[in-house]
C-alpha positions as CSV (number, residue, x, y, z in Angstrom):
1,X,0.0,0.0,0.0
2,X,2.9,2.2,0.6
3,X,4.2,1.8,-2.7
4,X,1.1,2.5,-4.4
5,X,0.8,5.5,-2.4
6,X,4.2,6.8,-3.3
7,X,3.7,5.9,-7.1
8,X,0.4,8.4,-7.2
9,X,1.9,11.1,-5.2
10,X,5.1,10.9,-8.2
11,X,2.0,11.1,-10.2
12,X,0.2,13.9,-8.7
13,X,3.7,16.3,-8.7
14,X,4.2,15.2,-12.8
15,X,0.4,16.0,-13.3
16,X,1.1,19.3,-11.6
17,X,4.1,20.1,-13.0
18,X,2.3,19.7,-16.8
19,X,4.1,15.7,-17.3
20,X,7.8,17.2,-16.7
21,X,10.1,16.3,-13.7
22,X,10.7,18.8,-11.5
23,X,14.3,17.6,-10.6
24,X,14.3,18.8,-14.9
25,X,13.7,22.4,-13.5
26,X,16.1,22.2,-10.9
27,X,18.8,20.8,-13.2
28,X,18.7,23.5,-15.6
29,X,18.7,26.3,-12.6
30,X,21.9,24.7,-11.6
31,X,23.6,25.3,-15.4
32,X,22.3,22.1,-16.9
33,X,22.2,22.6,-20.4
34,X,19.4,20.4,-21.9
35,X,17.8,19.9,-17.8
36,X,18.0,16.1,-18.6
37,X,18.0,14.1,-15.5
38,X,17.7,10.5,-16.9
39,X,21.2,9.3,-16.1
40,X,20.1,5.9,-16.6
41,X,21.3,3.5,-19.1
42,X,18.0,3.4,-21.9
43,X,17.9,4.3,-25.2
44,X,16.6,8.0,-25.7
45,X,13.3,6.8,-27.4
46,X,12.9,4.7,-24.2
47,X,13.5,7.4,-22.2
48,X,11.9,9.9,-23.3
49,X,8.5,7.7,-23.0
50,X,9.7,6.3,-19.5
51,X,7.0,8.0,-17.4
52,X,4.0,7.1,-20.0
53,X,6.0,3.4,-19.9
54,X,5.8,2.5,-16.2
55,X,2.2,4.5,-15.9
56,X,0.8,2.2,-17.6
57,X,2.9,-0.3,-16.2
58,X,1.4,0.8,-12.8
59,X,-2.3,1.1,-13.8
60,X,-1.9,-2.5,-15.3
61,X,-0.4,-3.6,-11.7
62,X,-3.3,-1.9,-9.8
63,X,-5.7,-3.8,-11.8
64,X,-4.9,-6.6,-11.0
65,X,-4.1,-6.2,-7.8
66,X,-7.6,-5.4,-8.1
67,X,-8.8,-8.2,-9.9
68,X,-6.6,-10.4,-6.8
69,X,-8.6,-8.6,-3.9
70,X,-11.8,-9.2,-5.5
71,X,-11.5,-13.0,-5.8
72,X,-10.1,-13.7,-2.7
């Protein structure tokens, strides 16, 4: 339940901030040049579409989580 929790409040501050990360903002107020804060190892197509990627990834989870609850 905590996870959950802490996937929707990530959510709610993207939704708020109109999709983008707000570490983004505070990148490029430090001098970053492009604000890109993705220092993980994908390819850029993937990581460009990361947070629509694991959002759905997430809503899937939840339904079935769901789906669990419900037949037990």
């Amino acid at each position: 339940m905590i996870a959950i929790a802490t996937v929707i409040a990530e959510g709610t501050a993207l939704a708020l901030n109109r999709g983008r990360c707000p570490l983004t903002t505070m990148a490029e107020n430090m001098g970053a040049e492009d604000g890109s804060v993705t220092g993980i190892f994908l390819p850029r197509w993937l990581a460009d579409r990361a947070f629509v990627i694991w959002g759905l990834t997430f809503i899937g989870a939840c339904i079935l989580v769901l789906i669990r609850q419900i037949d037990s």
